[in-house]
N, C-alpha and C positions, 0 to 999 in steps of 0.2 A: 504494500500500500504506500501510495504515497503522501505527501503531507495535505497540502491544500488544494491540489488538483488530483484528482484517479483517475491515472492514465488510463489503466486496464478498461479496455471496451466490454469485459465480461460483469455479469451483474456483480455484487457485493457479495453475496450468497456462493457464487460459484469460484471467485475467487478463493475462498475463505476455505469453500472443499478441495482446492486442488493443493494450498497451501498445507491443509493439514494433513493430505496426502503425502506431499515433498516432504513434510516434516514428521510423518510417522515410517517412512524410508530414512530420514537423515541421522533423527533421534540412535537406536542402537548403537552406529559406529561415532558418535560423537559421546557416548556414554564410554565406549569401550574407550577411551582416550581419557576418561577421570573427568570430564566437563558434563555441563549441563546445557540443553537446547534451552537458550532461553524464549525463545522464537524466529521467526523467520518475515522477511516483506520480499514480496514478489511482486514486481513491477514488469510491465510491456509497454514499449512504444514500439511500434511498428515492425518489425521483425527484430528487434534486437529487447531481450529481458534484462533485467539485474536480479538477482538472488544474493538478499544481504541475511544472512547468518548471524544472530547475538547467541554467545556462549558464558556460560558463566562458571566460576570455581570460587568454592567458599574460599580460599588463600588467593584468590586473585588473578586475573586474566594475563597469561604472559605475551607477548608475539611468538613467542615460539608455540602455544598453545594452540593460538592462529594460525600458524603455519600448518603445524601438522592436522589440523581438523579441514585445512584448505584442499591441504596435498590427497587427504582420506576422503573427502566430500567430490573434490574434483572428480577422483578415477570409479568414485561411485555413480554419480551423473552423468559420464560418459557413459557409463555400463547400462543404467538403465534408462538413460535419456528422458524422464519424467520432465523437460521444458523441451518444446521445439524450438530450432532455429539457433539463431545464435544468444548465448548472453555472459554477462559481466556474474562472476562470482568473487561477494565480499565476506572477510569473517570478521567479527571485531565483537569486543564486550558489550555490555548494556548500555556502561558507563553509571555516571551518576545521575542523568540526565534521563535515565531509562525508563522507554516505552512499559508499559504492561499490556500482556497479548491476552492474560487469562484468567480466569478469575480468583485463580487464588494466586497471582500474582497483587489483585487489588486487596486480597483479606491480606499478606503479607505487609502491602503498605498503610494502612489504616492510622492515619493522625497526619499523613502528609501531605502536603501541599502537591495538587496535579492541575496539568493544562489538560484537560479533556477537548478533542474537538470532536462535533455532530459530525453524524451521516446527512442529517437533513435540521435545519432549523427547529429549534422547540421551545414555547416561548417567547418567541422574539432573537434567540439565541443559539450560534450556532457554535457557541467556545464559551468551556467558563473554566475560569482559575479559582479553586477554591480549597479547603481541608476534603482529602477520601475520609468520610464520617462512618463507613459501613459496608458491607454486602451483605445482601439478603438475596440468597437462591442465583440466581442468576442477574441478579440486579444492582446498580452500585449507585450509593449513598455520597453525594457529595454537598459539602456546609459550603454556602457563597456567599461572604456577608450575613445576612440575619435570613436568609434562604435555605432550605434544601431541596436541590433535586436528586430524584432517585428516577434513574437510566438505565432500563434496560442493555446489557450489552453489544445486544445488534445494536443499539442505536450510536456507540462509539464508534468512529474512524480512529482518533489513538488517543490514547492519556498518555501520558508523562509526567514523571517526579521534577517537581520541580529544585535544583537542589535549594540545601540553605547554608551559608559561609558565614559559620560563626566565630 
């Protein structure tokens, strides 16, 4: 996915299947290497994709970690070509700045500050920077000033932590 424009001409829904497809193939051999999928965005413009890879390790994401999960995910992707045509393969951490893909990715963050942007407008609002207050079932709790809204997860395009430099 991408930030403020979705490239992908395929609906939200189908994207969302083929991703969790690539990443229920990527998953194993990126476990067998001591990392964690953190998720994956799969983007197309017109005959060329990017497939950017977040990994994660409680001691912390090395380049070298990247490399080897690049080198192992590469000659996986050739093998079973699950993207046509051609594309850009990225691996890099979450960061501090890091997306959540899943839902217990947002019980995880719970008291922090996130950019959530919409799928579609709700509200009047198609972005709110607030406290993650909650998940309930598949739906997440966010405090915006003296607000809460509570968002279904299809309805997110991406949150993010926002960090804080204290």
């Amino acid at each position: 996915m991408q930030d403020d424009a979705e490239d992908d001409q395929a609906p939200a829904s189908g994207r969302r299947s083929r991703q969790a497809e690539i990443e229920h193939l990527l998953s194993p051999v990126i476990q067998a290497l001591d990392c964690e999928l953190w998720g994956i965005e799969l983007s197309t413009r017109g005959r060329n994709s990017l497939l950017r890879i977040y990994i994660d390790r409680e001691e912390g994401v090395s380049i070298e970690d990247c490399e080897a999960v690049s080198r192992r995910v590469g000659r996986l992707l050739d093998v079973e070509e699950p993207i046509t045509g051609n594309y850009t393969l990225e691996v890099s951490s979450p960061g501090m700045d890091r997306i959540l893909f899943r839902i217990e990715h947002y019980a995880q963050y719970v008291g922090e500050t996130v950019d959530v942007r919409l799928v579609r407008p709700f509200e009047g609002r198609r972005r709110l920077t607030g406290i993650l207050a909650g998940v309930e079932g598949d739906e997440v709790r966010v405090q915006v000033d003296e607000e809460e809204f509570l968002l279904p997860l299809e309805w997110i395009q991406r949150a993010r932590i926002v960090p804080r430099f204290e």
